[in-house]
Z-matrix of the N, CA and C atoms (Angstrom, degrees):
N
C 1 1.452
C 2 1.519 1 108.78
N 3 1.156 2 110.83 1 136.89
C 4 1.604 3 116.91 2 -173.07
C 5 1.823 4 91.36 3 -71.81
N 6 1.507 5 82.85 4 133.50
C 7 1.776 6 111.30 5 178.60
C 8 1.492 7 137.28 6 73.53
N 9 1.583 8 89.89 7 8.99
C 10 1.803 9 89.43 8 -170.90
C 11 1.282 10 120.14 9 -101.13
N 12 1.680 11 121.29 10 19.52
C 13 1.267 12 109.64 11 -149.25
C 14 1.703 13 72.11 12 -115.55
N 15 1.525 14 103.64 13 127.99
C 16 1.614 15 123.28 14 175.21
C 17 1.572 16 121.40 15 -79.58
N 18 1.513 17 112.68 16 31.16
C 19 1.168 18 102.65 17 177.41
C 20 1.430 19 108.38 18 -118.20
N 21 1.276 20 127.21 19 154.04
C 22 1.514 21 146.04 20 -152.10
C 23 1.325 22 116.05 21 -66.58
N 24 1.227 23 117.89 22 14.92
C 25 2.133 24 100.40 23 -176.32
C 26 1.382 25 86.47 24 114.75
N 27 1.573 26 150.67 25 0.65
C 28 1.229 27 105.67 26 -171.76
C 29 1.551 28 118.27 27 -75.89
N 30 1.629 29 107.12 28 -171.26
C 31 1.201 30 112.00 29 -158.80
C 32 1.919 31 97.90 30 -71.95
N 33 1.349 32 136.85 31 -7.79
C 34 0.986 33 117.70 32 -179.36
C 35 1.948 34 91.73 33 -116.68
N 36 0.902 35 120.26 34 27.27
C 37 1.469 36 106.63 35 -168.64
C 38 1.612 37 104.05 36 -86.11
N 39 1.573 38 115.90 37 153.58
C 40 1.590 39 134.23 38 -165.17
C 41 1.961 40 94.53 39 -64.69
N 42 1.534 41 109.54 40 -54.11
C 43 1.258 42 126.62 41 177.49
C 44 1.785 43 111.20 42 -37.83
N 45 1.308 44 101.55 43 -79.55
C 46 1.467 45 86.44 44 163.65
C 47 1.118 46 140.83 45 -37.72
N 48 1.530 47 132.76 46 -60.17
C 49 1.662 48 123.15 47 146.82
C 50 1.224 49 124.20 48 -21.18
N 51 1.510 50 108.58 49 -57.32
C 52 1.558 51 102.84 50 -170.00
C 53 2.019 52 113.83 51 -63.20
N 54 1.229 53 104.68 52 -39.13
C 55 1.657 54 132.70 53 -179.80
C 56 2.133 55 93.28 54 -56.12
N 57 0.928 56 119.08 55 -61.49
C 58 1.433 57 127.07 56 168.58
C 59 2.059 58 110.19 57 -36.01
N 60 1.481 59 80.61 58 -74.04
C 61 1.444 60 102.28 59 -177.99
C 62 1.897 61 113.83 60 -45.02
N 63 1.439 62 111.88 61 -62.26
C 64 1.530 63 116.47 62 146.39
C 65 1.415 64 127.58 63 -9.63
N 66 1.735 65 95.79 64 -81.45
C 67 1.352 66 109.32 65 -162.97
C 68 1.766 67 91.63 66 -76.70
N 69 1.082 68 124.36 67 2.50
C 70 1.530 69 102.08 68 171.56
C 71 1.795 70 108.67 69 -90.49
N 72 0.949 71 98.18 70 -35.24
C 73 2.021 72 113.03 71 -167.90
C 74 1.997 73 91.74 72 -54.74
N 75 1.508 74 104.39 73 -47.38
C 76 1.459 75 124.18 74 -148.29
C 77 1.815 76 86.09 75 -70.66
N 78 1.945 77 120.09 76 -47.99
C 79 1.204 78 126.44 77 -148.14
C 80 2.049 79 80.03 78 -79.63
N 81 1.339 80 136.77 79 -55.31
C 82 1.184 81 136.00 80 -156.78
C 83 1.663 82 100.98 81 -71.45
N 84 1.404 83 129.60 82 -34.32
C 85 1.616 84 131.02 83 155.60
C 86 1.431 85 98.22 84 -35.41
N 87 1.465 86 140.03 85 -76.98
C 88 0.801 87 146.98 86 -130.30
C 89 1.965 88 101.75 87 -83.51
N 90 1.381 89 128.80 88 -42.25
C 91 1.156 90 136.38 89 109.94
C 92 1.486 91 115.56 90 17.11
N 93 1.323 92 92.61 91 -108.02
C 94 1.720 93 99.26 92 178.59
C 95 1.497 94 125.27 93 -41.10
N 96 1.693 95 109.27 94 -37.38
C 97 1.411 96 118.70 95 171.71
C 98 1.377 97 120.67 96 -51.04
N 99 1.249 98 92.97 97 -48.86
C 100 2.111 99 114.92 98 179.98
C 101 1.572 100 94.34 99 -66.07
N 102 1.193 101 123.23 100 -56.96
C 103 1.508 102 94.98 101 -166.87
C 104 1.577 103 117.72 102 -90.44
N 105 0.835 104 129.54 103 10.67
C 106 1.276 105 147.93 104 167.85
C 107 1.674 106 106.19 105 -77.07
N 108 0.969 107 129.33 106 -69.22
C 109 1.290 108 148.95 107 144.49
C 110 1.535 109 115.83 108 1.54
N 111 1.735 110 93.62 109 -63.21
C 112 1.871 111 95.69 110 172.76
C 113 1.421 112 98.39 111 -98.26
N 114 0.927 113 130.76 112 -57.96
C 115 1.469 114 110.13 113 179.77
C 116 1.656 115 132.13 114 -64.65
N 117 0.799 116 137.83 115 123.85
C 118 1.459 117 128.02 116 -156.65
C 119 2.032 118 91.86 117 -103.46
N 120 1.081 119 114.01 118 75.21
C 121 1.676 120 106.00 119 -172.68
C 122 1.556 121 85.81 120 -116.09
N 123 1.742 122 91.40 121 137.46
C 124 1.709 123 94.49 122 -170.69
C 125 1.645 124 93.73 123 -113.38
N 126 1.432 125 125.86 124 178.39
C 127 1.241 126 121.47 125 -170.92
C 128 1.899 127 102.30 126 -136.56
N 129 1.545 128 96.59 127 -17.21
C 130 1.505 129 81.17 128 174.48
C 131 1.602 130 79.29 129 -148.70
N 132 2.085 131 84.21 130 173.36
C 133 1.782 132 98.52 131 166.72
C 134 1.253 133 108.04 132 -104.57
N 135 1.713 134 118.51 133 -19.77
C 136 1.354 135 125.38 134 -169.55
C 137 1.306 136 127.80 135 -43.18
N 138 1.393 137 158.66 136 57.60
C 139 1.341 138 131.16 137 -179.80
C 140 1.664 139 128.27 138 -11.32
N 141 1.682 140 129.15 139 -32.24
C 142 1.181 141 117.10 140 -135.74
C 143 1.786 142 77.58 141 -99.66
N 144 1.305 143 101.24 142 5.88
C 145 1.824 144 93.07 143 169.67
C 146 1.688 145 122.60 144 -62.44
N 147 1.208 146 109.31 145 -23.14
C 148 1.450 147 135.09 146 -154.97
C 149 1.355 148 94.66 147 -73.63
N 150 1.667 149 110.36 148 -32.58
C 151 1.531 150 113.95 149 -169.80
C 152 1.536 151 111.14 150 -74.61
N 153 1.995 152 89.98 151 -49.09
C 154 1.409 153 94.91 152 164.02
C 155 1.746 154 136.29 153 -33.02
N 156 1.717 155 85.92 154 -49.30
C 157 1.729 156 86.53 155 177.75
C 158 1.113 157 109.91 156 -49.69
N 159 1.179 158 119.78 157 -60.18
C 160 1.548 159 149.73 158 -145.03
C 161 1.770 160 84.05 159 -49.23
N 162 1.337 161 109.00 160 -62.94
C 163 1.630 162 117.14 161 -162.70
C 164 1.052 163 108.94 162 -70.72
N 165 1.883 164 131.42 163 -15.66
C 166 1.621 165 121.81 164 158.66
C 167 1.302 166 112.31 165 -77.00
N 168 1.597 167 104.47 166 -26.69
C 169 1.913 168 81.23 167 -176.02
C 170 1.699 169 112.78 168 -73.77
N 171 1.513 170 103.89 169 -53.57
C 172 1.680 171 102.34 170 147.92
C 173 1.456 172 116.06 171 -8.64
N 174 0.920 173 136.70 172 -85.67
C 175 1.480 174 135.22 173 178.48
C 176 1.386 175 116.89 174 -73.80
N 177 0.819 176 153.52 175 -20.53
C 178 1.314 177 152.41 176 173.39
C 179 1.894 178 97.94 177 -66.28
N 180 1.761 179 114.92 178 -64.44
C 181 1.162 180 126.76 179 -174.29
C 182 1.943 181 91.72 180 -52.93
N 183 1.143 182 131.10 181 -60.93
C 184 1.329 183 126.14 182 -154.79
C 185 2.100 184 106.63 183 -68.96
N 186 1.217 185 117.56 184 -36.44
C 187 1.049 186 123.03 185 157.14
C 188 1.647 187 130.80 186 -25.84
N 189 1.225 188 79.16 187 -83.74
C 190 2.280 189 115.02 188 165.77
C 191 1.677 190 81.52 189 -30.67
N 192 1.162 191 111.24 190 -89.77
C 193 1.957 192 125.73 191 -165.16
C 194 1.046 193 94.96 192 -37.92
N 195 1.805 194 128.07 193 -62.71
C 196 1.857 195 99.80 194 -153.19
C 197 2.030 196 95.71 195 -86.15
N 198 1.476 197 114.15 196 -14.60
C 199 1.655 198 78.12 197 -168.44
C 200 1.979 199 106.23 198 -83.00
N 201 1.686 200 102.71 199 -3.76
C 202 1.563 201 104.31 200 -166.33
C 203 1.998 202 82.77 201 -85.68
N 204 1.232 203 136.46 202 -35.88
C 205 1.371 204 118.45 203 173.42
C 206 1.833 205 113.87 204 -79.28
N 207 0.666 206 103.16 205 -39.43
C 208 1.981 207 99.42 206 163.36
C 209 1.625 208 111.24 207 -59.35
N 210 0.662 209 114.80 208 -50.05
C 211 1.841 210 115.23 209 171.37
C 212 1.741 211 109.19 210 -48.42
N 213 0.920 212 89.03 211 -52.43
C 214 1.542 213 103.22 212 -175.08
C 215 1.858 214 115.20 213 -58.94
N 216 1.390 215 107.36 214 -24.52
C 217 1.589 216 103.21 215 -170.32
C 218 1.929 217 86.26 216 -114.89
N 219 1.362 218 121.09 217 39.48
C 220 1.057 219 96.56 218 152.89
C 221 1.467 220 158.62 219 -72.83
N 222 1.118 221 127.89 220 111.76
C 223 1.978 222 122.23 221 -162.91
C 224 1.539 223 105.59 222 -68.17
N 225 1.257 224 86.65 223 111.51
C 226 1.614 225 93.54 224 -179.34
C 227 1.397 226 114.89 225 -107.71
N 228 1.430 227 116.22 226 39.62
C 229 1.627 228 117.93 227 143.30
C 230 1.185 229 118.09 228 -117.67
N 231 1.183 230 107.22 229 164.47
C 232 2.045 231 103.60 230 173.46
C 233 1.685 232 109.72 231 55.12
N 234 1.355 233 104.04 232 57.54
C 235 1.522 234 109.06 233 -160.81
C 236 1.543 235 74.28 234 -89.42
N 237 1.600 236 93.40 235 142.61
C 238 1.359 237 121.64 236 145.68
C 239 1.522 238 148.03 237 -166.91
N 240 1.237 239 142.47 238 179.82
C 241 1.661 240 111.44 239 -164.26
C 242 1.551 241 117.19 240 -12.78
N 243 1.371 242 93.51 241 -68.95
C 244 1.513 243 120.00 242 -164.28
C 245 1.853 244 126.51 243 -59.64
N 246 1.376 245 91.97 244 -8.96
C 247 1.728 246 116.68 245 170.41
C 248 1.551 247 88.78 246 -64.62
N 249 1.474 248 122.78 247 -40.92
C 250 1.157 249 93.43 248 -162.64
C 251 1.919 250 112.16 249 -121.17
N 252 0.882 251 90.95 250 34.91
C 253 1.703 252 105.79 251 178.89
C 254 1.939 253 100.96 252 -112.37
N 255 1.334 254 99.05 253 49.69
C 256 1.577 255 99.93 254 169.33
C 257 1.922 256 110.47 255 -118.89
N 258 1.018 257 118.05 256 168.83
C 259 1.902 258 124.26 257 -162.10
C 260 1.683 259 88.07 258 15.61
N 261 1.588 260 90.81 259 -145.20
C 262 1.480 261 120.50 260 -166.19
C 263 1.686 262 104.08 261 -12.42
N 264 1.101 263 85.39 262 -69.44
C 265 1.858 264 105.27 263 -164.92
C 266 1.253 265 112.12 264 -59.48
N 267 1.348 266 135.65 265 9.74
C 268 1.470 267 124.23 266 135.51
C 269 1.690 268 120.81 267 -74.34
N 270 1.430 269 109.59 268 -4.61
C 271 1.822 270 121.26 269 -176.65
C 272 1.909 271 89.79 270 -100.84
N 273 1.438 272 120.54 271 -60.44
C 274 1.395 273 109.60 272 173.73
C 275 1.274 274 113.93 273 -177.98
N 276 1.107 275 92.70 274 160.40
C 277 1.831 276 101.87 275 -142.57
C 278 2.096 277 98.21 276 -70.46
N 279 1.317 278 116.95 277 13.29
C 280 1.576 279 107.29 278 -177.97
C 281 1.710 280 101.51 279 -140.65
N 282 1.016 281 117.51 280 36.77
C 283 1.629 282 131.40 281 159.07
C 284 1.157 283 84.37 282 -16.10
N 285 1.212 284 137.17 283 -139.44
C 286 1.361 285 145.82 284 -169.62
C 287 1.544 286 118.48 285 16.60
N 288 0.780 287 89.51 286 -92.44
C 289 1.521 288 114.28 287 157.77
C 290 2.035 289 114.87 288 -0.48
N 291 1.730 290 93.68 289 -54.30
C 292 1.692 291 122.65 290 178.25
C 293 1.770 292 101.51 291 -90.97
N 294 1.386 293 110.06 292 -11.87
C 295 1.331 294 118.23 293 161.58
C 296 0.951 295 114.77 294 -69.39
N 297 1.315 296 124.44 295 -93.14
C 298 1.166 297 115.04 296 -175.23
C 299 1.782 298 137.34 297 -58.70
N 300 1.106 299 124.41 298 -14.54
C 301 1.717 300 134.67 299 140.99
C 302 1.255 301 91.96 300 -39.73
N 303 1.676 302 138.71 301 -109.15
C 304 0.918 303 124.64 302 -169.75
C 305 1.488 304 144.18 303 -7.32
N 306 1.543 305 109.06 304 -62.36
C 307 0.918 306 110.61 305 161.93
C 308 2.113 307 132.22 306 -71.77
N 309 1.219 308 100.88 307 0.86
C 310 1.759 309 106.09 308 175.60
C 311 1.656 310 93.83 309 -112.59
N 312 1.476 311 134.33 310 -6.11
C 313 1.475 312 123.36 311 148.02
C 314 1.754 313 115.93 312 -63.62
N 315 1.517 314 85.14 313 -43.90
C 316 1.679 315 82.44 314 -168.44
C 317 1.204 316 117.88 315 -76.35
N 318 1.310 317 111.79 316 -43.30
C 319 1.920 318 114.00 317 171.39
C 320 1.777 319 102.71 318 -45.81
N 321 1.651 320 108.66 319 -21.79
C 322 1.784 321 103.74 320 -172.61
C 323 1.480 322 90.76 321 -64.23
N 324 1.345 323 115.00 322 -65.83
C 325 1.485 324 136.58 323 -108.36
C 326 1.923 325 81.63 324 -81.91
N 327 1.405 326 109.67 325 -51.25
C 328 1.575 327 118.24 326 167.76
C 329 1.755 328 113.53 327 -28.14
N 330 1.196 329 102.54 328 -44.82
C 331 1.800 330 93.43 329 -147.68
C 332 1.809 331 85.47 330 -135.01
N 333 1.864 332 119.64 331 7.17
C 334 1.451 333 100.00 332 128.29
C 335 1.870 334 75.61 333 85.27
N 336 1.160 335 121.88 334 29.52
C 337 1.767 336 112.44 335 175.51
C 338 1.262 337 100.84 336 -112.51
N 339 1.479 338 108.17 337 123.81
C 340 1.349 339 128.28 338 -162.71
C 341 1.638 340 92.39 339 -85.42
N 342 1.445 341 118.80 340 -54.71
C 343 1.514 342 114.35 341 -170.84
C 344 1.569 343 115.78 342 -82.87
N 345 1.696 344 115.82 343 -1.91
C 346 1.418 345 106.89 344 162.92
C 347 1.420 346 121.18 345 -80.63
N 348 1.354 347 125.22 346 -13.95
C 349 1.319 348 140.55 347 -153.18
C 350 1.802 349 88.55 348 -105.36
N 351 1.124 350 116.07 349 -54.81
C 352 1.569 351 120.09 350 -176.47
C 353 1.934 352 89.71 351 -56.07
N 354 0.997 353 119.82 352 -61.58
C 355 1.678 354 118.33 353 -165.67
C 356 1.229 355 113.53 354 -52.29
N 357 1.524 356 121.77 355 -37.23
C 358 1.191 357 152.39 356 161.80
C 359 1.838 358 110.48 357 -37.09
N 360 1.292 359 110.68 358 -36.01
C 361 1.530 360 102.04 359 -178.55
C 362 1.315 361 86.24 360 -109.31
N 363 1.213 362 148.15 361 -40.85
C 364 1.769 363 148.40 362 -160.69
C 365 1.799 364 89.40 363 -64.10
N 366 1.437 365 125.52 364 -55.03
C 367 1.012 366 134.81 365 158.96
C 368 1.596 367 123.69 366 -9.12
N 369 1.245 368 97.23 367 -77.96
C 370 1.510 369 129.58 368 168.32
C 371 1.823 370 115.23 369 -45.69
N 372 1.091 371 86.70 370 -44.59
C 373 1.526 372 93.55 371 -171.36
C 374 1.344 373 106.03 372 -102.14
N 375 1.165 374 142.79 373 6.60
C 376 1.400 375 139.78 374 123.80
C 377 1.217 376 113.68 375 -64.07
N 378 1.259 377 152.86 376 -77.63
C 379 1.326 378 148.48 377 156.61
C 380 1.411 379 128.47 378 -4.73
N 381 1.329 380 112.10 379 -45.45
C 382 1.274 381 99.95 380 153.56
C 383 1.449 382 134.73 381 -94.94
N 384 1.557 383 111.22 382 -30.22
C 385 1.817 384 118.96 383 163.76
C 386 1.844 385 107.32 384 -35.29
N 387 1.887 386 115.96 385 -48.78
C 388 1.415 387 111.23 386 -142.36
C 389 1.520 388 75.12 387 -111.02
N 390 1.303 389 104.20 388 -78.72
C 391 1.838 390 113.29 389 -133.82
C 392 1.831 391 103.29 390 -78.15
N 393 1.196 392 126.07 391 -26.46
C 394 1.227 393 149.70 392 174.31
C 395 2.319 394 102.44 393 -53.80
N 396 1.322 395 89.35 394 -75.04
C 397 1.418 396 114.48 395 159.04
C 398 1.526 397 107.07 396 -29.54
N 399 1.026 398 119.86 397 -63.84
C 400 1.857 399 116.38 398 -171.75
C 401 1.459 400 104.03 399 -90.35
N 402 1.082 401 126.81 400 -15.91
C 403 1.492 402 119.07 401 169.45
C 404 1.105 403 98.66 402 -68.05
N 405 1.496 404 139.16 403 -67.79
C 406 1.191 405 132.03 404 -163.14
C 407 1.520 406 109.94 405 -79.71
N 408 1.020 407 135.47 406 -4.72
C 409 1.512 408 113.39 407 145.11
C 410 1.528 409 137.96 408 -70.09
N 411 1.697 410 106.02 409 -11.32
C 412 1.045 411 119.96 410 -159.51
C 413 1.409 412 91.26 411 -104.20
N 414 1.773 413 120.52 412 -21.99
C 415 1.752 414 114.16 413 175.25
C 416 2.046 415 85.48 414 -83.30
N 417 0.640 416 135.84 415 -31.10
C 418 1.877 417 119.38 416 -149.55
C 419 2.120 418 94.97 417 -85.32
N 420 1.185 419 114.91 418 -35.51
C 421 1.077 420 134.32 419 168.53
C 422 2.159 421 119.10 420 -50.13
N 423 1.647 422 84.38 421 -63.21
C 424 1.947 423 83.04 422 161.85
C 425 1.374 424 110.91 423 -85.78
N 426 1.079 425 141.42 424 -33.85
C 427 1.628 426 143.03 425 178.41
C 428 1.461 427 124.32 426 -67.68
N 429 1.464 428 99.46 427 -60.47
C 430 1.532 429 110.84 428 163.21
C 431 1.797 430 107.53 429 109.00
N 432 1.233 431 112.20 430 -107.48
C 433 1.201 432 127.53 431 -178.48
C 434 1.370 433 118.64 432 -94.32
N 435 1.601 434 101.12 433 -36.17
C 436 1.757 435 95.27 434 -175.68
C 437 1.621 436 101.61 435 -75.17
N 438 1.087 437 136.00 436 -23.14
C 439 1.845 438 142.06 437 171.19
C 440 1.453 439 90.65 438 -52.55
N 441 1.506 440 113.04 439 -76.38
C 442 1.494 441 114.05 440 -173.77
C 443 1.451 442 126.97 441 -24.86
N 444 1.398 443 106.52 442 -48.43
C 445 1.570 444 103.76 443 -160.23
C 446 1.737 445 89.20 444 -106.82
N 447 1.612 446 127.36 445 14.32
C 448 1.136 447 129.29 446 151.47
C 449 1.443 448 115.06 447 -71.40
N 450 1.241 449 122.97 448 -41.25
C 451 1.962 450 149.10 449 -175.27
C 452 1.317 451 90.44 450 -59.92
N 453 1.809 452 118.86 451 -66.89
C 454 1.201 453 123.17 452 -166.30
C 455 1.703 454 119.04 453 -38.53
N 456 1.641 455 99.44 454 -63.31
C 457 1.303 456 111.10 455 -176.12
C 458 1.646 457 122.40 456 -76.89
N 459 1.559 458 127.42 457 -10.60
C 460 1.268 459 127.97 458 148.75
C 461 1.230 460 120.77 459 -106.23
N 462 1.693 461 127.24 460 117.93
C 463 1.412 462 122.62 461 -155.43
C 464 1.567 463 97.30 462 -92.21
N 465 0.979 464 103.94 463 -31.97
C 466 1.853 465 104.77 464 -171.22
C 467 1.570 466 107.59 465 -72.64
């Protein structure tokens, strides 16, 4: 589960990945901001997109909250599948992850930024190709089998 593993930064710790993974979404926002900025390329004429945003950041923000408080009450004895089929992470194992996308669509979709919304899935799809990838070797590795047949049964 993204964020629960209580150990300090080491070189194999979940935290670090996730801290990587973050500061990459946050560094490619910032990206999209800049070129958005000089380029003025719009993606819609619609206003009723605005609502749209409105309803990804809505969900994106409510996501972030329940999988960063579900992470947090994890029982870490007698681990098994089902340790980890609690909030988000019975829908897929990188809540967060669908957090924050959400929320760098919707900040697009609001203010009409064609290259924050594009970074926004490039984003995404680094996150799970690189940093996503070593988190979850690094949960199946301390967990073992009950992680495994947790992976199995949530594909996302």
């Amino acid at each position: 589960m993204e964020g629960h593993n209580k150990t300090h930064f080491k070189t194999d710790s979940v935290h670090r990945v996730l801290a990587h993974s973050y500061s990459m979404y946050f560094l490619l926002f910032l990206i999209g901001l800049s070129l958005d900025s000089v380029n003025k390329f719009k993606i819609f004429n619609n206003p009723s997109m605005i609502s749209m945003g409105i309803l990804f950041l809505i969900v994106g923000t409510f996501l972030i909250f329940w999988a960063q408080k579900t992470s947090r009450h994890l029982r870490k004895e007698n681990i098994s599948k089902e340790t980890f089929l609690h909030g988000p992470y019975r829908f897929t194992r990188t809540p967060t992850n669908f957090g924050l996308f959400f929320l760098m669509v919707g900040f697009g979709l609001i203010t009409n930024a064609a290259f924050v919304i594009l970074f926004a899935f490039i984003s995404f799809i680094i996150a799970k190709l690189a940093f996503l990838r070593k988190e979850e070797q690094i949960l199946a590795n301390k967990y073992g089998a009950p992680y495994l047949e947790y992976k199995k049964s949530v594909k996302f």
